[in-house]
C-alpha positions in Angstrom: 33.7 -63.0 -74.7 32.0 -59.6 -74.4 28.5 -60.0 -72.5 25.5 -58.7 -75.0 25.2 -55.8 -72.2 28.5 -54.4 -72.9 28.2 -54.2 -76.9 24.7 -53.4 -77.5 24.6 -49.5 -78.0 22.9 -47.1 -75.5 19.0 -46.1 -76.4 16.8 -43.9 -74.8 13.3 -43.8 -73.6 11.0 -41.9 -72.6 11.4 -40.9 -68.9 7.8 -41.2 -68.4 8.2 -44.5 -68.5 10.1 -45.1 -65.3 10.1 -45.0 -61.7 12.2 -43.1 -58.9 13.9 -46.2 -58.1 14.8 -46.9 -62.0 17.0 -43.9 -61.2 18.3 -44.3 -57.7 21.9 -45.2 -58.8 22.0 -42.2 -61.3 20.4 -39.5 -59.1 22.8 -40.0 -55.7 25.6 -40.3 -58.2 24.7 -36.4 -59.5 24.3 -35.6 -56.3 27.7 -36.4 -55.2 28.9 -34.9 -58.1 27.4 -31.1 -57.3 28.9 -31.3 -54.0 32.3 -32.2 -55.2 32.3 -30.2 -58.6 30.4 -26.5 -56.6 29.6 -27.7 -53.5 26.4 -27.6 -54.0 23.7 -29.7 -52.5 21.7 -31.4 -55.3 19.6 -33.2 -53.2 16.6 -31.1 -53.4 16.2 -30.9 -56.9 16.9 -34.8 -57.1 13.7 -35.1 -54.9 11.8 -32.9 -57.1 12.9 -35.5 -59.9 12.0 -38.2 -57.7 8.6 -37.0 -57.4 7.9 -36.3 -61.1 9.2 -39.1 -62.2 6.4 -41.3 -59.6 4.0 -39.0 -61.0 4.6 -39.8 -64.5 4.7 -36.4 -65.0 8.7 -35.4 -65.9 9.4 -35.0 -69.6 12.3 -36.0 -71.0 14.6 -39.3 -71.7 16.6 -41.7 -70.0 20.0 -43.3 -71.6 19.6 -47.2 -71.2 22.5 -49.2 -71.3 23.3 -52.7 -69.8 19.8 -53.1 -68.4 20.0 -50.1 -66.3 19.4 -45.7 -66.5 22.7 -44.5 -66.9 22.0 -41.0 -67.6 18.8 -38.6 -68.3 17.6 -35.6 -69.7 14.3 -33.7 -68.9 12.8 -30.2 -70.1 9.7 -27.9 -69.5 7.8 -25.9 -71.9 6.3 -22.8 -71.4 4.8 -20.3 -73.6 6.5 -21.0 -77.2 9.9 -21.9 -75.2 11.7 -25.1 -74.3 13.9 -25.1 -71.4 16.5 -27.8 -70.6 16.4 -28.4 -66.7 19.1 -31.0 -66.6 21.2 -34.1 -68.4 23.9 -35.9 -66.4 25.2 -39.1 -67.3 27.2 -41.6 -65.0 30.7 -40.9 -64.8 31.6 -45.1 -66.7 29.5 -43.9 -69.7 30.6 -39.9 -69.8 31.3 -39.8 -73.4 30.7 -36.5 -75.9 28.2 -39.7 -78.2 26.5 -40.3 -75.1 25.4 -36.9 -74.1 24.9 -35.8 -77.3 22.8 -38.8 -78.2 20.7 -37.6 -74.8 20.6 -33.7 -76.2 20.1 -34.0 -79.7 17.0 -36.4 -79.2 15.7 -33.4 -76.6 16.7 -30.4 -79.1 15.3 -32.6 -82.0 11.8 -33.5 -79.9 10.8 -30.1 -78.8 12.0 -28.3 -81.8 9.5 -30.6 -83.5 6.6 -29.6 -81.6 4.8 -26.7 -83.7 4.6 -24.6 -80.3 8.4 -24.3 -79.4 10.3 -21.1 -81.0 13.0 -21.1 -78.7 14.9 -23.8 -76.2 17.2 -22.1 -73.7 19.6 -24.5 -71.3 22.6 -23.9 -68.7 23.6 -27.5 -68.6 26.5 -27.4 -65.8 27.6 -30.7 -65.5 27.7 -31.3 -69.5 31.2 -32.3 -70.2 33.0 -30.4 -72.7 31.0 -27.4 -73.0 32.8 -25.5 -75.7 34.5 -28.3 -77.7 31.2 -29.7 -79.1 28.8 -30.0 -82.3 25.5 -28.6 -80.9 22.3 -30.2 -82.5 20.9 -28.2 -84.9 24.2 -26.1 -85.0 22.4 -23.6 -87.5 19.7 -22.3 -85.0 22.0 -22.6 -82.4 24.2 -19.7 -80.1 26.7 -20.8 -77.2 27.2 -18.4 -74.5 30.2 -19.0 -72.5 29.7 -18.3 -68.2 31.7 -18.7 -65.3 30.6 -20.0 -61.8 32.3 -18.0 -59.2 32.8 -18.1 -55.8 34.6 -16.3 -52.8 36.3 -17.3 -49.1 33.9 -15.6 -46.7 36.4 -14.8 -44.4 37.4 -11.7 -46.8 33.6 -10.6 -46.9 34.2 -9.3 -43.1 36.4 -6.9 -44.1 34.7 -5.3 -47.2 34.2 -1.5 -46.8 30.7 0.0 -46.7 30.3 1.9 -50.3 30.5 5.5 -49.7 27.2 6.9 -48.7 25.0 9.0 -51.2 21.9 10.9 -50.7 19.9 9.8 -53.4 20.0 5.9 -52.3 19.0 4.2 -49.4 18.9 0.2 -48.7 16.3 -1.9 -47.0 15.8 -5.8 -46.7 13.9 -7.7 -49.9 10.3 -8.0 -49.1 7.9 -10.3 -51.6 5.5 -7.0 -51.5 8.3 -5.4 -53.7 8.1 -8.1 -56.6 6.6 -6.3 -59.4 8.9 -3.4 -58.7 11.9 -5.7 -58.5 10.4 -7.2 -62.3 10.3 -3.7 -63.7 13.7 -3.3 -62.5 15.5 -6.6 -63.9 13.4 -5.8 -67.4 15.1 -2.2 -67.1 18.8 -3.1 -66.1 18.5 -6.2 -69.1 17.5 -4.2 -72.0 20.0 -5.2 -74.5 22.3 -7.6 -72.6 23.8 -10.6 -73.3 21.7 -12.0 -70.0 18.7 -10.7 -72.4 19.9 -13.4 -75.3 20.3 -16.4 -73.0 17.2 -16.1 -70.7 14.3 -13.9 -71.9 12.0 -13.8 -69.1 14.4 -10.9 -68.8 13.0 -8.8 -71.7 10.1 -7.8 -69.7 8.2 -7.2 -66.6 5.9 -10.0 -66.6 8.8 -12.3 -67.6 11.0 -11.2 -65.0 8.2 -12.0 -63.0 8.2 -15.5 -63.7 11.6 -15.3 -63.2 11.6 -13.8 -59.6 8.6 -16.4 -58.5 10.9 -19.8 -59.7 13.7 -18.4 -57.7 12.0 -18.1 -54.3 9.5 -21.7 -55.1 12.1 -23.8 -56.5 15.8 -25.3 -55.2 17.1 -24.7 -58.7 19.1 -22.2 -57.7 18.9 -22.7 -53.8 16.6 -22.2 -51.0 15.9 -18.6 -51.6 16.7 -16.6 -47.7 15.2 -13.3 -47.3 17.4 -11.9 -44.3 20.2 -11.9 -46.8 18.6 -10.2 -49.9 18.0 -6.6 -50.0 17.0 -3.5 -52.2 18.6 -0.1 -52.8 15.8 2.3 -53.1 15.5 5.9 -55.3 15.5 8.4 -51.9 13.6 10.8 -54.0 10.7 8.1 -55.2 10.9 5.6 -52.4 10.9 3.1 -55.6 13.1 0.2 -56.0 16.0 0.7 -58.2 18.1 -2.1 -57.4 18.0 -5.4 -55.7 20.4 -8.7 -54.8 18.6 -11.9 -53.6 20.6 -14.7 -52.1 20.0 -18.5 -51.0 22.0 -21.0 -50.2 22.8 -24.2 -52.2 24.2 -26.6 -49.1 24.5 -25.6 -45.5 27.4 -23.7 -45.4 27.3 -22.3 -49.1 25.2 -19.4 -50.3 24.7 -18.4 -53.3 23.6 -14.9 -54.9 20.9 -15.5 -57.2 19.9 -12.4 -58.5 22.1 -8.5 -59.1 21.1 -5.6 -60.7 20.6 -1.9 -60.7 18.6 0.1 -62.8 20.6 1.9 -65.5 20.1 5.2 -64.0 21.4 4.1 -60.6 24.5 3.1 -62.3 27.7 3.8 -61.2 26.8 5.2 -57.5 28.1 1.8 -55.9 25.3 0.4 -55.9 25.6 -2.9 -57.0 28.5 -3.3 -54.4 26.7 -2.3 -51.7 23.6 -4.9 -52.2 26.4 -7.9 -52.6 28.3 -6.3 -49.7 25.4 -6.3 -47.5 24.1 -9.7 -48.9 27.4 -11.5 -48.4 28.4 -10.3 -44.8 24.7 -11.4 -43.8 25.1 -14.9 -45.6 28.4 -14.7 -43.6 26.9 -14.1 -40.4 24.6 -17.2 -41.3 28.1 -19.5 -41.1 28.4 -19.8 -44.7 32.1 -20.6 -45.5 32.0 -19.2 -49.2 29.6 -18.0 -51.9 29.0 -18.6 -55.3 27.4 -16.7 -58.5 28.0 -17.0 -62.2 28.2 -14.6 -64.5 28.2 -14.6 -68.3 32.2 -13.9 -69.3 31.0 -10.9 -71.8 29.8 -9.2 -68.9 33.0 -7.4 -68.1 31.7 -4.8 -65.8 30.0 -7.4 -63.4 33.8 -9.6 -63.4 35.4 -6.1 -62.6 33.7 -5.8 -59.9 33.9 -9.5 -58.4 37.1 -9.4 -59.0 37.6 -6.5 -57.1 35.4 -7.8 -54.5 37.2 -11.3 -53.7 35.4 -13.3 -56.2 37.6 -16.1 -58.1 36.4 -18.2 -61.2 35.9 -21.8 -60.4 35.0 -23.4 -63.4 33.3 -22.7 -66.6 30.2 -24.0 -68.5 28.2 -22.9 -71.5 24.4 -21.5 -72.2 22.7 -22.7 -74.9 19.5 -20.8 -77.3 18.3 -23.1 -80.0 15.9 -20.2 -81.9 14.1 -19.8 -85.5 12.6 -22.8 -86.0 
């Protein structure tokens, strides 16, 4: 006979309502999984849950099932948007009802809240990204994106980009952070990027943007010596940038690419991932990673050309016009 564990249905509850050690079991289990799936090291962003969660200070919901968390979602607000940080469930309850039972009550809670206007989530681990009925479906858009990466041993050999008079290159320096905003706003302006995140429609939210990446472990621990700028000769102002981290200990990771539309088509954007990879290189990192929306055809180009090879594939989400 079935234990009453195994037939009652999964519920969820409100994360708040839990402690680090509720999820123990849950979080070291995602954190295997980002090391297998990208090798990347989760571990830093589990302790960040770890932390909220003692605070009672991480909103979201956990998926209950036989007495114990067996998967979780959690989201921040900001301004009149949502955003999705994360949802994983464990690998003996990965089912399409199960996360969706997780990411509808999320989409339903904070498209309820008369502040929200938009949710935005890059959900990485969700499991079938593409073959799904998104909640809400009508306010919804899916943005397919591909994670990247390349075998550092061909970043040795990659050619410096021909030189040219009106650019020069330098290392990243915080001092150059407004600059660098005007710049992402700039090179974003009616791009897909623009759709799925838009701190990139202007300065000040590309400001945001640039601030998260160098606090946070989201997307790595952010490392200076390996991002730079290419600057107008003529102006001495920024016109293109490349930041880098690294997301485990011989992995980096380029966070950031872009070159102001004016600056196009001078090599430019080659030249900042050139330099960034052969200094993440010299740093003993065995391969690096990026994604990449799959619309963006002139950014595959040139991975492509560069060495980069698609690794898998995951989806964006915009929930908008509520």
């Amino acid at each position: 006979m079935a234990a009453v564990s195994e037939i009652v249905a999964p519920r969820v509850m409100d994360l708040r309502q839990l402690r680090s050690y509720d999820m123990h079991a849950l979080l070291a289990e995602e954190t295997a999984a980002w090391r297998r799936a990208l090798d990347w090291d989760f571990a830093g962003s589990a302790e960040l849950v770890r932390r909220f969660l003692d605070m009672h200070a991480l909103t979201g919901y956990a998926l209950i099932a036989a007495n114990s968390v067996v998967g979780y979602t959690y989201y921040v607000c900001e301004d009149r948007k949502g955003l999705i940080g994360d949802l994983y469930v464990l690998e003996s309850y990965r089912t399409i009802a199960n996360e969706d039972l997780l990411l509808s009550t999320v989409v339903d809670a904070l498209a309820a809240a008369p502040w929200v206007r938009r949710i935005e989530s890059q959900l990485m681990m969700l499991g079938s990204p593409f073959n799904r009925i998104l909640p809400l479906a009508n306010k919804a858009r899916l943005y397919p994106r591909s994670f990247m990466e390349i075998d550092m041993t061909q970043a040795a050999s990659l050619p410096a980009a021909k030189r040219t008079a009106r650019v020069a290159y330098d290392a990243w320096n915080e001092r150059r952070q407004d600059e660098a905003a005007q710049v992402i706003a700039a090179a974003y302006r009616g791009h897909v990027d623009s759709d799925i995140n838009d701190q990139y429609r202007s300065a000040s939210g590309a400001r945001r943007f640039l601030l998260n990446i160098v606090q946070y472990p989201g997307c790595g621990v952010f490392l200076q010596p390996c991002s730079f700028v290419a600057l107008d000769q003529d102006t001495g102002r920024l016109c293109g940038l490349c930041l880098a981290s690294v997301v485990s200990a011989d992995v980096g990771h380029i966070t950031q690419i872009c070159v102001a539309p004016e600056f196009r088509g001078l090599s430019v954007g080659y030249e900042l991932l050139r330099r960034s990879l052969q200094a993440l290189a010299s740093r003993g990192c065995r391969k690096t990673s990026l994604t990449v929306t799959t619309a963006n055809d002139s950014a595959i180009r040139l991975y492509e050309s560069i060495g980069f090879r698609a690794r898998t594939a995951f989806a964006a989400y915009v929930w908008e016009g509520f």
